[in-house]
C-alpha positions in Angstrom: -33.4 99.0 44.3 -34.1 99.9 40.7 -35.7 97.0 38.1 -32.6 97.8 35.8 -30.2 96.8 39.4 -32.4 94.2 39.6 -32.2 92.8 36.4 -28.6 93.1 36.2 -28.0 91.0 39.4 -30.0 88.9 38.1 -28.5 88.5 34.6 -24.9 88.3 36.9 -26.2 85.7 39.4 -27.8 83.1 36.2 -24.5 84.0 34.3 -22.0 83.1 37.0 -24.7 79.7 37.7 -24.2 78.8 34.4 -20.6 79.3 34.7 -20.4 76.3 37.6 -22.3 73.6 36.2 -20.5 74.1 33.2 -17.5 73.8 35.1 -18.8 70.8 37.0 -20.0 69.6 33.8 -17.0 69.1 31.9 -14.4 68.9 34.6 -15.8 65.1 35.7 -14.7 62.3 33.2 -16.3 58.7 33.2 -13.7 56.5 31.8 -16.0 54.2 30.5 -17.6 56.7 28.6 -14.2 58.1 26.9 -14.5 57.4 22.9 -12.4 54.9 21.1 -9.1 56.4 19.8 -8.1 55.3 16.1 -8.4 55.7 12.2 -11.7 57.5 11.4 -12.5 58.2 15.1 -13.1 61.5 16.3 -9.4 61.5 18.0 -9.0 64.6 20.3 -5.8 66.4 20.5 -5.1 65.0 24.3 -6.7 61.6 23.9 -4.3 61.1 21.1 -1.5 62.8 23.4 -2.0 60.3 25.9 -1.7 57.3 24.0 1.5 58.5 22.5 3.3 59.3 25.6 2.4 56.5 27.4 3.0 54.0 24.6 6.3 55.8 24.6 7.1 55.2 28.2 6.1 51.4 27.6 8.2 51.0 24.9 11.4 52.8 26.9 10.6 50.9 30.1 9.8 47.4 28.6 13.0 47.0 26.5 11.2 47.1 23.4 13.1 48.3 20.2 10.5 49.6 18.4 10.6 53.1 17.8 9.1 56.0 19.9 6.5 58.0 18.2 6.3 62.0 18.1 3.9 63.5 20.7 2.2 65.3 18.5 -1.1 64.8 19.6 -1.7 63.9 15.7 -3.4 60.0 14.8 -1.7 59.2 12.1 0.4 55.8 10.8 3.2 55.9 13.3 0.6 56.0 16.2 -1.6 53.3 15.1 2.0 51.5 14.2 2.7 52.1 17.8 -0.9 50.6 19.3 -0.5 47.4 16.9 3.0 46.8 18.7 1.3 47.5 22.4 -1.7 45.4 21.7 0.3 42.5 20.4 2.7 42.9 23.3 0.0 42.8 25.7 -2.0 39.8 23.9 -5.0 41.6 22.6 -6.2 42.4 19.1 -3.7 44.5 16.7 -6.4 46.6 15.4 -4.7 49.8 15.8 -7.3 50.9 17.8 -7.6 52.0 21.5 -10.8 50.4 22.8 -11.6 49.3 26.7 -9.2 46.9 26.3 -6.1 48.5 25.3 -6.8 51.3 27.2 -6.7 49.1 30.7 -3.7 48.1 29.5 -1.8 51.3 28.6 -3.6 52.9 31.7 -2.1 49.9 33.8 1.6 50.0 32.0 1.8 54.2 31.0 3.4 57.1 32.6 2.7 56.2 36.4 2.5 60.6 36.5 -0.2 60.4 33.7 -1.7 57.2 34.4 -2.1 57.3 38.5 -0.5 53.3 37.7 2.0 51.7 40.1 3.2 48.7 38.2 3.8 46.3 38.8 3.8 47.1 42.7 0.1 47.8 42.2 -1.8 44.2 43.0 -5.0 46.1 41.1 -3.1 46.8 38.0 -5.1 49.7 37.2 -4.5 53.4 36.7 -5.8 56.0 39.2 -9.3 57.8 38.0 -7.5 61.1 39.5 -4.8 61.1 36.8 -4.7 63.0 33.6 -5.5 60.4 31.1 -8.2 58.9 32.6 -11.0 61.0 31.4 -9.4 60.3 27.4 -8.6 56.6 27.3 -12.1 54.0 26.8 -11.3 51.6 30.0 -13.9 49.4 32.0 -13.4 50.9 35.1 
């Protein structure tokens, strides 16, 4: 085998290495390390999504008549709007701002398909770390 053979299997074995761990990397979420979602956080596109859709499904499964908010994946007025009615709903702090907290609580009350929740049939009350929104909502567990 030539040193240029060489080199390139080796260039192709560190590459497609590199490749995993990334994958492995960034494909695992710890919850409790997800960042706070709200005015002049760094609010990512599906962190933002997650909150709006399952505030939505709150609001259309709780009998609420506050409006639904677009899913826009956008933090602006309406969404924070929407987290002040949730949080005082729920008995925690209307700051507008998704925290631990508020997270556990739109984890336990969201989109069962997003959320991995089965309220209230779940004795836990907590969403399942396998869903989607998991790894983008701040909980404590």
């Amino acid at each position: 085998m030539s040193l240029k053979s060489t080199i390139v299997r080796s260039g192709v074995a560190a590459a497609l290495t590199g490749a995993a761990l990334m994958g492995a990397a960034t494909s695992a979420g710890a919850s409790t390390g997800a960042a706070y979602i709200g005015s002049g956080k760094p609010n990512g596109g599906a962190a933002v999504w997650c909150v709006q859709h399952n505030i939505n499904y709150w609001l259309a499964t709780s009998g609420s008549d506050a409006p639904t908010i677009a899913e826009d994946s956008t933090f602006g007025p309406a969404t924070q709007a929407a987290i002040k009615e949730f949080q005082g709903e729920m008995g925690l702090t209307q700051d507008g701002t998704v925290g631990p907290r508020t997270g556990n609580a739109i984890m336990s009350h969201g989109d069962p398909y997003y959320t991995g929740s089965n309220m209230p049939n779940d004795a836990s009350h907590q969403g399942n770390r396998s869903a989607y929104c998991y790894t983008y909502l701040p909980t404590t567990w």
